[in-house]
C-alpha positions as CSV (number, residue, x, y, z in Angstrom):
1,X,-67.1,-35.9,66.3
2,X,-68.9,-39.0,65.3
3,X,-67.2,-41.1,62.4
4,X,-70.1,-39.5,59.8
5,X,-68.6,-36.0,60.8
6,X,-65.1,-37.4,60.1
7,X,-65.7,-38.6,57.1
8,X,-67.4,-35.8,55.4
9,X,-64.4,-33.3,57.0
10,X,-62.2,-36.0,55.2
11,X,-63.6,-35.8,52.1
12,X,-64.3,-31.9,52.2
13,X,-60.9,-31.5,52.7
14,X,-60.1,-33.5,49.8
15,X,-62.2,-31.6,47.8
16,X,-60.7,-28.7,48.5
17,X,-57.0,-29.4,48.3
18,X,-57.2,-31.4,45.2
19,X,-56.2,-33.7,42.8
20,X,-52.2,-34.7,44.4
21,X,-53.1,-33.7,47.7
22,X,-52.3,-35.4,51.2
23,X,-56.3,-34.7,52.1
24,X,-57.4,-35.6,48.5
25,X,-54.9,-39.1,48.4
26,X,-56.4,-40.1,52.3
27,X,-60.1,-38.8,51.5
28,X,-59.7,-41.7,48.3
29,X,-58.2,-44.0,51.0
30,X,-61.4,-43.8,53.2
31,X,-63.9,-43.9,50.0
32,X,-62.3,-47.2,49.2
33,X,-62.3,-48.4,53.0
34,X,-65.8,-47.4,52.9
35,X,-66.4,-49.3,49.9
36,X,-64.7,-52.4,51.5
37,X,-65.7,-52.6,54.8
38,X,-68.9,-50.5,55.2
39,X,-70.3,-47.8,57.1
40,X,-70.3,-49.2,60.7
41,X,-66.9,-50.2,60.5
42,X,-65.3,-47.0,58.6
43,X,-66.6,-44.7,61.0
44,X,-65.7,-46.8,63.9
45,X,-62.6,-47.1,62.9
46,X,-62.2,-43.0,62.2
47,X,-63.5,-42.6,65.7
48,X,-60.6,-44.7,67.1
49,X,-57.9,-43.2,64.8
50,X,-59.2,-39.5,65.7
51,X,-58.9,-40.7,69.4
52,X,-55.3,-42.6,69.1
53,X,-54.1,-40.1,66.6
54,X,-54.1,-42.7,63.9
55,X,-54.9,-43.0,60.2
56,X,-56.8,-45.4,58.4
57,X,-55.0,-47.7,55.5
58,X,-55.9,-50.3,53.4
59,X,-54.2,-53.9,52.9
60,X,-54.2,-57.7,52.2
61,X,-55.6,-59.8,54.2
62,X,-54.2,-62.8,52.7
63,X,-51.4,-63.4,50.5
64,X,-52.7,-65.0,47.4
65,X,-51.2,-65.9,43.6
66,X,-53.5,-64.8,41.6
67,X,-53.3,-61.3,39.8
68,X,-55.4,-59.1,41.7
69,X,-54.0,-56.0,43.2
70,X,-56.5,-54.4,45.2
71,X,-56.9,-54.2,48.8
72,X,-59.7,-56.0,50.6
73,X,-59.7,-54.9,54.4
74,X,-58.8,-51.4,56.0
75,X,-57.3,-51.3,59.2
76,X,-55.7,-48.1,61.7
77,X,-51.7,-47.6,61.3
């Protein structure tokens, strides 16, 4: 499957499980990976993780002191 494929089965998945769901709180986790890091990269990265049998996850690249709380990079765990 190409990393397209995985991400709509992702997010189908989410869909259907719903709101407190494994599928609906990893389908969120690839939105916002997609959101940060793009297209190329997201799939790429779900291509790899269906291969190594890996999931994607999102973190800090940096440690920093101000207040922001988000992520900024995704990366396979």
């Amino acid at each position: 499957m190409t990393g397209k494929e995985l991400f709509d089965r992702y997010q189908l998945a989410a869909l259907v499980k719903g709101l407190g769901s494994q599928e609906f709180n990893y389908g969120n986790v690839l939105y916002q990976a997609l959101q940060l890091e793009g297209e190329e990269k997201v799939f790429q990265l779900l291509e790899t993780a269906e291969t190594t049998g890996k999931r994607i996850a999102l973190g800090y690249s940096t440690r920093t002191h101000d207040s922001r709380n988000d992520p900024d990079m995704a990366f396979l765990v």
